[in-house]
Each structure stands twice: as C-alpha cells, then as structure tokens.
ZADREN-556846 format. One record per residue (C-alpha): y, x, z. Coordinates in pm, 1 decimal, decimal comma, padded with zeros to 6 digits. Example, Ala and Ser with C-alpha at 12.3 -4.5 7.8 and 13.67 -1.06 7.14 Angstrom:
# ZADREN-556846
<<-00450,0 01230,0 00780,0>>;
<<-00106,0 01367,0 00714,0>>;
END
This chain:
# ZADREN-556846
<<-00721,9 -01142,3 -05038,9>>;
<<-00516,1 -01250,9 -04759,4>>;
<<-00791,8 -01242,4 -04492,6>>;
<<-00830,0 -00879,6 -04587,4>>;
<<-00479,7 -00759,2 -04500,3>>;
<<-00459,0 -00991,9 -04213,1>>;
<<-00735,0 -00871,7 -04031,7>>;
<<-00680,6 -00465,4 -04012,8>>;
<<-00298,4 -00574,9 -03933,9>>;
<<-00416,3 -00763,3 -03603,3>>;
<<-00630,7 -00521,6 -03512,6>>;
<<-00395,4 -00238,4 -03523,5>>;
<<-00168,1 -00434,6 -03269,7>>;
<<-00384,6 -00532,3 -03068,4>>;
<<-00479,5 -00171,6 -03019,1>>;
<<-00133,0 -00136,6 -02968,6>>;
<<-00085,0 -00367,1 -02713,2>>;
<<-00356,3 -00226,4 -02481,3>>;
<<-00217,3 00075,8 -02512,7>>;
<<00091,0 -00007,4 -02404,5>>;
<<-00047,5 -00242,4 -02104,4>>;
<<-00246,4 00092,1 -01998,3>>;
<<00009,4 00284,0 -01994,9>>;
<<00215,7 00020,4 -01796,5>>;
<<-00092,2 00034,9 -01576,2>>;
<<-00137,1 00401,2 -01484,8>>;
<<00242,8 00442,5 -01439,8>>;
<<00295,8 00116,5 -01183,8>>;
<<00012,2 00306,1 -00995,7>>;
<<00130,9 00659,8 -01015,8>>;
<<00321,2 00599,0 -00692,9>>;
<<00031,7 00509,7 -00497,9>>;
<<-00183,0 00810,9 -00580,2>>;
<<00170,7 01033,7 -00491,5>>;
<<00283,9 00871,3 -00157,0>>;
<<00254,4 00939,0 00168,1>>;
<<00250,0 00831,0 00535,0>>;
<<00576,1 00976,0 00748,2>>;
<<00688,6 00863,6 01112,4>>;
<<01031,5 00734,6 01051,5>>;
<<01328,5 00798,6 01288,5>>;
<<01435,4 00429,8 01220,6>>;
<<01423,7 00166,8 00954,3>>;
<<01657,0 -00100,4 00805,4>>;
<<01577,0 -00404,9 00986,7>>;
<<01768,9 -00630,2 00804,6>>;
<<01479,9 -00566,7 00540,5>>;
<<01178,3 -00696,5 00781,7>>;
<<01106,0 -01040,8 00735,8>>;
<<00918,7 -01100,7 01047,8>>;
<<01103,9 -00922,2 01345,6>>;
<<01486,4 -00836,1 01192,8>>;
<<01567,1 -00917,3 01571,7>>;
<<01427,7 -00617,5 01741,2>>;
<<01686,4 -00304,7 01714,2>>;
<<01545,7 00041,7 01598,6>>;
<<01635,2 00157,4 01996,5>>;
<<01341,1 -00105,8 02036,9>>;
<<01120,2 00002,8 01795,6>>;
<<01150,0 00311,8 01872,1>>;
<<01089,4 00323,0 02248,6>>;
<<00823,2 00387,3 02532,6>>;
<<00577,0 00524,3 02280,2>>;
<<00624,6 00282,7 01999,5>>;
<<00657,2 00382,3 01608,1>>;
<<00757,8 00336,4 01261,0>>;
<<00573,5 00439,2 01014,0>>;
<<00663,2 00433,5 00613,3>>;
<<00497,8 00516,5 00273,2>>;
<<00709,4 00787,8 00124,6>>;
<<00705,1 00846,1 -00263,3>>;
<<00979,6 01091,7 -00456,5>>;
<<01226,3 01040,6 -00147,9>>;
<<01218,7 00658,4 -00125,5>>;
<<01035,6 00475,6 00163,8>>;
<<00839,9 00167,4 00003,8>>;
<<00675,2 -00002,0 00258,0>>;
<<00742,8 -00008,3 00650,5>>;
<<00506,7 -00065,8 00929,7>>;
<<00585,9 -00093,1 01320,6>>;
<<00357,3 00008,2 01639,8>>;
<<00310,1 -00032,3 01994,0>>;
<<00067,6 00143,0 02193,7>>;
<<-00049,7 -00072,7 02452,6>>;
<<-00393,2 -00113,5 02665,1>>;
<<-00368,5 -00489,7 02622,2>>;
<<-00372,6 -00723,3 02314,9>>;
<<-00051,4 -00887,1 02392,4>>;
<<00036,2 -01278,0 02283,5>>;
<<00402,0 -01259,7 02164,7>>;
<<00695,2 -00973,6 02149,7>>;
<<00795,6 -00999,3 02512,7>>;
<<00396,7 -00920,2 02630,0>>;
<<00436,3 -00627,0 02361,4>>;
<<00706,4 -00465,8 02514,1>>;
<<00581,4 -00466,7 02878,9>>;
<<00234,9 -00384,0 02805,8>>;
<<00342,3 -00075,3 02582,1>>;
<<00573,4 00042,9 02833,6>>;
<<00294,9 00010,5 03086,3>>;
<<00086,9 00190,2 02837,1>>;
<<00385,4 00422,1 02840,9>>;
<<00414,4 00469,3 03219,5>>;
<<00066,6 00547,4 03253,9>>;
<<00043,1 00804,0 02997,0>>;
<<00303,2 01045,3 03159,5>>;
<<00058,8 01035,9 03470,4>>;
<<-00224,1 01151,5 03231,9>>;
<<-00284,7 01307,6 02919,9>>;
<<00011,7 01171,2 02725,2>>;
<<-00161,3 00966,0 02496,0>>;
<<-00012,4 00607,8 02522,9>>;
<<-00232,6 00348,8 02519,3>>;
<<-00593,3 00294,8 02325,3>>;
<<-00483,4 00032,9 02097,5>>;
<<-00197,3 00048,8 01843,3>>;
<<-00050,7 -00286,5 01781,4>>;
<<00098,0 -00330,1 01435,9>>;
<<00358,7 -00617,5 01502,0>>;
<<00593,9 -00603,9 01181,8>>;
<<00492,0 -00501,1 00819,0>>;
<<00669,5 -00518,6 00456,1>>;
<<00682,1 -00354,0 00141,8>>;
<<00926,6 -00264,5 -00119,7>>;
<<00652,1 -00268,1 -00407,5>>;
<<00385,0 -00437,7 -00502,4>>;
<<00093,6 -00306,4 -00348,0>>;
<<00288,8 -00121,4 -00054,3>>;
<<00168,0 -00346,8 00213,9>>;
<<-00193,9 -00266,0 00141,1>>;
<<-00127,5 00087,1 00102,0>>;
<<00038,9 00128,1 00447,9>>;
<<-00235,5 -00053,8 00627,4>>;
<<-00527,3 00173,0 00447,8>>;
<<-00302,3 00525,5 00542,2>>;
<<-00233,6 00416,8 00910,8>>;
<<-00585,0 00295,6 00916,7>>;
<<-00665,1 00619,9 00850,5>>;
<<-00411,4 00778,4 01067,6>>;
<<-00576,9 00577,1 01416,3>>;
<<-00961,1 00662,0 01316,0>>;
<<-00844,0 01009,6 01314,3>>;
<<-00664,2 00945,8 01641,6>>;
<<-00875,7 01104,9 01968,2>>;
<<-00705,0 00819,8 02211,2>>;
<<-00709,7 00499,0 01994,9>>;
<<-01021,8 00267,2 01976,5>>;
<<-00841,1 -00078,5 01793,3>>;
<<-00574,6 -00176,9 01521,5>>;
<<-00470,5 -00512,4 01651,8>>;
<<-00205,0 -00707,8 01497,1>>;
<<00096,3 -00967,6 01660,2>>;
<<00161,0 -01120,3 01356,0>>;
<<00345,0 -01499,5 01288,1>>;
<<00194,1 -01834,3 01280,0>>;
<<00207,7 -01773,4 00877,3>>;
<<-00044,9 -01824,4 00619,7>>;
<<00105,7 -01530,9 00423,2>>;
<<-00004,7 -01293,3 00758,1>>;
<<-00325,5 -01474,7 00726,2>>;
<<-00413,2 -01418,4 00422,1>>;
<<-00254,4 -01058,3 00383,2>>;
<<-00453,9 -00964,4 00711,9>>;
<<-00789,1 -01130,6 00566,9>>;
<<-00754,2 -01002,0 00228,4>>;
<<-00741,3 -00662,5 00386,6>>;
<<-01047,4 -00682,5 00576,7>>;
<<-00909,7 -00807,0 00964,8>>;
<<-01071,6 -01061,6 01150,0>>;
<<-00905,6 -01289,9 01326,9>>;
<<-00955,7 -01267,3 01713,0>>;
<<-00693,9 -01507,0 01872,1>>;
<<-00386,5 -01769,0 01757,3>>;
<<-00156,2 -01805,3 02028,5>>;
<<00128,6 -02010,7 02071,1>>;
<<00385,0 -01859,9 01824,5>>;
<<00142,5 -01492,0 01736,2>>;
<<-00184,6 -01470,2 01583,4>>;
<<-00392,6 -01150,2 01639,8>>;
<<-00633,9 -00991,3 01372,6>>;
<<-00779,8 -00714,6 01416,6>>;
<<-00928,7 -00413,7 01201,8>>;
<<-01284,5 -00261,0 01232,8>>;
<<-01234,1 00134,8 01320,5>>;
<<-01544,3 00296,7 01315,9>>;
<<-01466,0 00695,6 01421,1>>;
<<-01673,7 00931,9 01244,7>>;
END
C-alpha cells in the first residue's frame, strides 16, 4: 500500500522539478536572445583581467574600438580592437601597427586596416564571452575592408581554451602573446 502512494508522489515532483529547471533555463538565456552589439565610448578597465593597464584614451585611439553586449541598459561583456595590417606579437607592436594602419587610411579610403585584432575580452555573465565573439564575428564578415579576426591574447590556458572552444586556430605563441585566429568566410 505504501509503494502505491509513494510512487505518484515522486513523480509529481519530479515533474516539478523540471519544470522549475526549465524555467530557470529559458530565463538565464532570455538575455542572450535580447542583447545587442554597441561601440562603447569607453569601458571600466579596472574590470578587464588581461589589459587593466591600457587607459580608455588608448583604447580608444588611431582607429581602435570597444565593443559591448548591451541587454536592458547593462553592458555584459566587453571586447577591445585594433585595426592593423599586421598580426602584431605583443601590445607595443599593436599600437604602432594600428596607428600605421591608421596613418594610411586617411591617405585612402578611411578604412583602417584589413585585420581587426581583438586583444582584451571579458564578460559579466555566463555565456557573454561567447556571445561577443559570435556578434563581432558577425560585425567583420559584414565589414567591406576586413579579411581576419586575429587575436593578442596571454600566455594562458584559459585564452586557449576559450579561443579553441570557440572555433580559432592557433597561428603563433610568441614570447608573452599567443595569436588565434577566426575563419571569416564573406558571403
């Protein structure tokens, strides 16, 4: 007689349960499906783990960007740029080959540089870093002037297997930088 109550009891919460872990589901992702990609004016850098050195005057300058995944007013991930024309080894290569890139651009069509060079990335919820890659992803295939998403990213295994798990390959490891890079194939 007990088996017989016992049995419709666990069932019922177990239907419960999943109910409640779907609807924990659908709601963690709700922000995702809502968000957006926006060029920032400037960032907090004391939130970037990899470069909190370089100044928003920096980031900002001879044609490089910030970019952030906006969702009801809040920014939840972060993502830095340099255009450049080079794949550069470490942050002091960055900043002269994007202000070369720079340079040349006002003598041409002012598009700086072919390659946009993602050199600092983080996320203020789960999931943000992979979203931000995927929009600006989508951002440089639409692009006319860029060919490459190349990375400067640290001597990490975290940046390793963040980049990898995202579909880069690695290209180079330099002294203190490793460079992945992400297939762009314009349509």
């Amino acid at each position: 007689m007990i088996k017989k109550k016992f049995k419709p009891r666990i069932k019922a919460r177990l239907r419960k349960n999943k109910q409640i872990i779907n609807k924990k589901v659908d709601n963690f992702f709700d922000w995702i499906k809502g968000s957006e990609l926006v060029e920032l004016k400037e960032c907090n850098i004391d939130e970037d783990p990899v470069r909190p050195e370089l100044s928003n005057v920096f980031r900002r300058s001879y044609g490089r960007k910030i970019y952030g995944v906006k969702y009801k007013g809040e920014i939840y991930a972060v993502m830095c740029f340099a255009y450049t024309n080079k794949i550069p080894k470490n942050v002091e290569e960055l900043d002269k080959f994007s202000h070369d890139a720079f340079l040349q651009s006002a003598q041409r069509d002012q598009n700086v540089g072919k390659i946009a060079i993602a050199y600092t990335v983080w996320s203020k919820k789960k999931g943000g870093g992979k979203l931000i890659v995927k929009e600006v992803f989508k951002k440089i295939k639409k692009s006319n002037h860029l060919n490459r998403l190349v990375t400067l990213s640290p001597l990490t295994d975290m940046a390793y297997k963040f980049h990898s798990k995202n579909g880069a390959n690695l290209i180079r490891i330099n002294e203190t930088t490793q460079n992945f890079e992400y297939d762009i194939i314009k349509k």
